[in-house]
C-alpha positions as CSV (number, residue, x, y, z in Angstrom):
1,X,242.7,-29.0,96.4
2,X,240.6,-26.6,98.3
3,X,242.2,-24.0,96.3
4,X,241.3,-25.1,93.0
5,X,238.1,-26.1,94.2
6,X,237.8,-22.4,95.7
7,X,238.9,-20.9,92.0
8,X,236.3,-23.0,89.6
9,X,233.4,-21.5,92.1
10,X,234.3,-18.0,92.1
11,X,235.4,-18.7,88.2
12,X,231.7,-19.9,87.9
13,X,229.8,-17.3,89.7
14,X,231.6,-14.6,87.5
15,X,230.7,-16.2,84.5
16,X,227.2,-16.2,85.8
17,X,227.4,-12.4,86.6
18,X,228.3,-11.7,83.3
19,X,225.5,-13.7,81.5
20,X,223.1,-12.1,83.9
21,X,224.3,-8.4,83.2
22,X,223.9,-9.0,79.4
23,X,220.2,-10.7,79.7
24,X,219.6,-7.0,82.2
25,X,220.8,-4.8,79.4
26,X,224.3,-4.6,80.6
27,X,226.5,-2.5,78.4
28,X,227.0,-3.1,74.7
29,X,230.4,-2.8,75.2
30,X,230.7,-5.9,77.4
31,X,231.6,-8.8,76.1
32,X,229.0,-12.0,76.0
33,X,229.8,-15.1,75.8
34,X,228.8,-17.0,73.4
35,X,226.6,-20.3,73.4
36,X,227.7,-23.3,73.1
37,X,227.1,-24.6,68.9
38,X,223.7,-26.2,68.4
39,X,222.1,-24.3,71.3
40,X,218.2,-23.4,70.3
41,X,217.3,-20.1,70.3
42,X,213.6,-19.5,71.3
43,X,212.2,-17.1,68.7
44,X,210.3,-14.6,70.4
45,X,206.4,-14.3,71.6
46,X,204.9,-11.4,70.2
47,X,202.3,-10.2,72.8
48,X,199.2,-9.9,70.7
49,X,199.5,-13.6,69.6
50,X,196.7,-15.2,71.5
51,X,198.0,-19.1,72.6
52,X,196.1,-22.1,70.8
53,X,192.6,-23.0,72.9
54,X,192.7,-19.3,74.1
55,X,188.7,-17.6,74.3
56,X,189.2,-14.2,73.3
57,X,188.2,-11.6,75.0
58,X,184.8,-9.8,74.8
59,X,186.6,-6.6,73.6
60,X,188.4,-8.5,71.1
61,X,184.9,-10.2,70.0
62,X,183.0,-6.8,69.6
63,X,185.8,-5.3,67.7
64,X,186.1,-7.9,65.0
65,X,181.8,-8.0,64.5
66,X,181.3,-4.3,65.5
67,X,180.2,-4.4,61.4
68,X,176.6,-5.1,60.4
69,X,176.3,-8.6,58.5
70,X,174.0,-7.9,55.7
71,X,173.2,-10.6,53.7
72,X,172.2,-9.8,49.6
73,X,170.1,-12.4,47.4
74,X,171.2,-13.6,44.3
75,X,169.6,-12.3,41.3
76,X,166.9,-13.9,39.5
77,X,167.6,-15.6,36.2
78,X,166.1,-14.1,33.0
79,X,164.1,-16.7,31.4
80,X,162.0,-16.6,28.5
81,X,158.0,-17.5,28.2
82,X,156.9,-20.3,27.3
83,X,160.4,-22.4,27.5
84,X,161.3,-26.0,29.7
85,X,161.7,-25.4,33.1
86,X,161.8,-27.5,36.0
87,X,160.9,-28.3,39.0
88,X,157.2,-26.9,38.9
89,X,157.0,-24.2,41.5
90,X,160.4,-22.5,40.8
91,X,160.7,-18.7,40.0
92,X,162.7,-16.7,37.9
93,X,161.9,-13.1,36.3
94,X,160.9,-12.4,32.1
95,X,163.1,-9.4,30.9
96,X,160.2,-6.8,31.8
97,X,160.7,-7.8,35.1
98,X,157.5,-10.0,35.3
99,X,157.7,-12.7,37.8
100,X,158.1,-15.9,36.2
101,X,156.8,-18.9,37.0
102,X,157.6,-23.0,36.4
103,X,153.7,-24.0,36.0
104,X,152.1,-27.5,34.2
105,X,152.3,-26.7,30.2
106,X,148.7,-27.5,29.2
107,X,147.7,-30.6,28.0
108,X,150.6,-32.3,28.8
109,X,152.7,-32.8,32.5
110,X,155.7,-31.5,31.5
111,X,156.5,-27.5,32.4
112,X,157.0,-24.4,31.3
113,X,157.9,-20.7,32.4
114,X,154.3,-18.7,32.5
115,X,153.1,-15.6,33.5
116,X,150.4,-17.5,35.3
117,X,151.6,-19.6,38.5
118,X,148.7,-22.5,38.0
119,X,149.2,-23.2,33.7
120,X,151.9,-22.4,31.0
121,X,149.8,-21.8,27.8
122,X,150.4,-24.6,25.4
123,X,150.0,-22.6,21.3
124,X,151.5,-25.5,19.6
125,X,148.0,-27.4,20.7
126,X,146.4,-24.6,20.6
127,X,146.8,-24.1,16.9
128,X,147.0,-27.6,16.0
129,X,143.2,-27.3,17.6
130,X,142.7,-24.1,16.4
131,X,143.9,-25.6,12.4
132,X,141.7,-28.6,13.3
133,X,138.3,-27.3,12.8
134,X,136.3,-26.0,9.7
135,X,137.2,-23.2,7.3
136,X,135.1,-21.0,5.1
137,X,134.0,-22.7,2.2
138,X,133.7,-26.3,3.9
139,X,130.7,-28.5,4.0
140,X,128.4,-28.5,7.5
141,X,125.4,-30.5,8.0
142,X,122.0,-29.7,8.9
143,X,122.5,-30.2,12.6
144,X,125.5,-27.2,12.6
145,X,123.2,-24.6,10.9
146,X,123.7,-21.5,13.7
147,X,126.8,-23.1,14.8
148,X,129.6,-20.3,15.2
149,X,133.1,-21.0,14.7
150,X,136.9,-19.5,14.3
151,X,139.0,-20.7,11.2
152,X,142.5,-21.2,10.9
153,X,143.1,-17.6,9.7
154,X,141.2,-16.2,13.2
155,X,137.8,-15.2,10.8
156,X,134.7,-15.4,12.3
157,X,132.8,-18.3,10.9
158,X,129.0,-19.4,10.6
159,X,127.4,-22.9,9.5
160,X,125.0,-21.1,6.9
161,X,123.0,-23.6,4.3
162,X,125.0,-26.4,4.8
163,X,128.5,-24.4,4.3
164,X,130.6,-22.5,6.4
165,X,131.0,-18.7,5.8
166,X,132.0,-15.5,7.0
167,X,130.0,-14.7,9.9
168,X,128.7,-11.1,9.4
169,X,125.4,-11.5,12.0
170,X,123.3,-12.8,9.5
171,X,120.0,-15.4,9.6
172,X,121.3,-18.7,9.5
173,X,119.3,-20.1,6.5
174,X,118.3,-24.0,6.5
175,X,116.1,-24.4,2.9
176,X,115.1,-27.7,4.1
177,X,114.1,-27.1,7.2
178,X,112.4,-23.9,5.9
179,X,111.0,-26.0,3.3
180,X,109.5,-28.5,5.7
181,X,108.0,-25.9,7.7
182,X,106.2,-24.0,5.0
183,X,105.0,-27.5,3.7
184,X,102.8,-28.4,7.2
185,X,101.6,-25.4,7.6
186,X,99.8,-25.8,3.6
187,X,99.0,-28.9,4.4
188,X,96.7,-27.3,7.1
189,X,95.0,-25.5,5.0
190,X,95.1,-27.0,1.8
191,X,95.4,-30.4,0.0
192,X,98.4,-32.7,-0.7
193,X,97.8,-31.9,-4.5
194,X,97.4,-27.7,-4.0
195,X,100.6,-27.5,-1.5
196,X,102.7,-29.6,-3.6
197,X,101.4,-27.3,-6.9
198,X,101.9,-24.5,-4.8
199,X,105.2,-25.1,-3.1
200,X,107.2,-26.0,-6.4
């Protein structure tokens, strides 16, 4: 009993001896035993692979930002005068280049892109304004004689005896006035009878 006993420990250790020299880098020529079926085989750890809730080192830190971060804006959107925009306040660029601006269209509260940060020029109420007031040829009364004016077509206009015509600088002319004028100052120096014969 001893014996056998004796014989599976020495049989043991040698196995033993054997595994060890092949895990040392024992000869290739040895023979290895193999594993039992459905051992698992840890797959190896390859040394640079840093283990999960590992801080990396400060070396490792400056190599991976040792590059500038530079940080590029987008670029503006083209937009074109005079269209929607929203909210007031917001910028864009015109196709010259021109900053634009999202500004109050005039007369109303809606917005518009303008050259000018504070108002977006309104023209469709600018001409409806502008194709509003008087043209050459129409009737003014005697309170618009001298009155100057622009017509639809962007002429200079004048209220001239009682019409509106092309204003080339001259005398506004206002018969009845004129008439009323010439007919106190006879009366100052002549009779009803004389300025009336006189005037007509």
């Amino acid at each position: 009993m001893k014996d056998l006993a004796l014989r599976l420990k020495q049989a043991t250790m040698a196995t033993a001896v054997v595994l060890l020299a092949a895990a040392c880098g024992g000869s290739p020529t040895e023979e290895v035993p193999a594993l039992p079926t459905g051992t698992a085989i840890p797959s190896p750890v390859t040394p640079t692979t840093a283990s999960a809730g590992a801080t990396p080192s400060s070396a490792e830190t400056t190599t991976a930002h040792s590059e500038p971060y530079t940080q590029t804006s987008p670029a503006a959107a083209i937009v074109n005068e005079g269209v929607a925009c929203g909210p007031r306040g917001a910028l864009a660029a015109f196709a010259d280049g021109a900053t634009a601006f999202c500004a109050r269209l005039q007369y109303t509260d809606g917005a518009a892109w303008s050259r000018d940060p504070s108002l977006a020029p309104n023209p469709i109420v600018e001409e409806s304004l502008r194709r509003a007031g008087p043209d050459i040829g129409d009737q003014c009364i005697g309170a618009d004689i001298g009155r100057t004016a622009t017509d639809a077509h962007g002429n200079a206009i004048a209220c001239d005896n009682y019409r509106w015509v092309l204003n080339v600088g001259q005398e506004p002319r206002h018969p009845w006035v004129d008439d009323q004028v010439k007919w106190m100052e006879c009366l100052e120096q002549s009779t009803h009878e004389e300025c009336q014969e006189a005037l007509n």
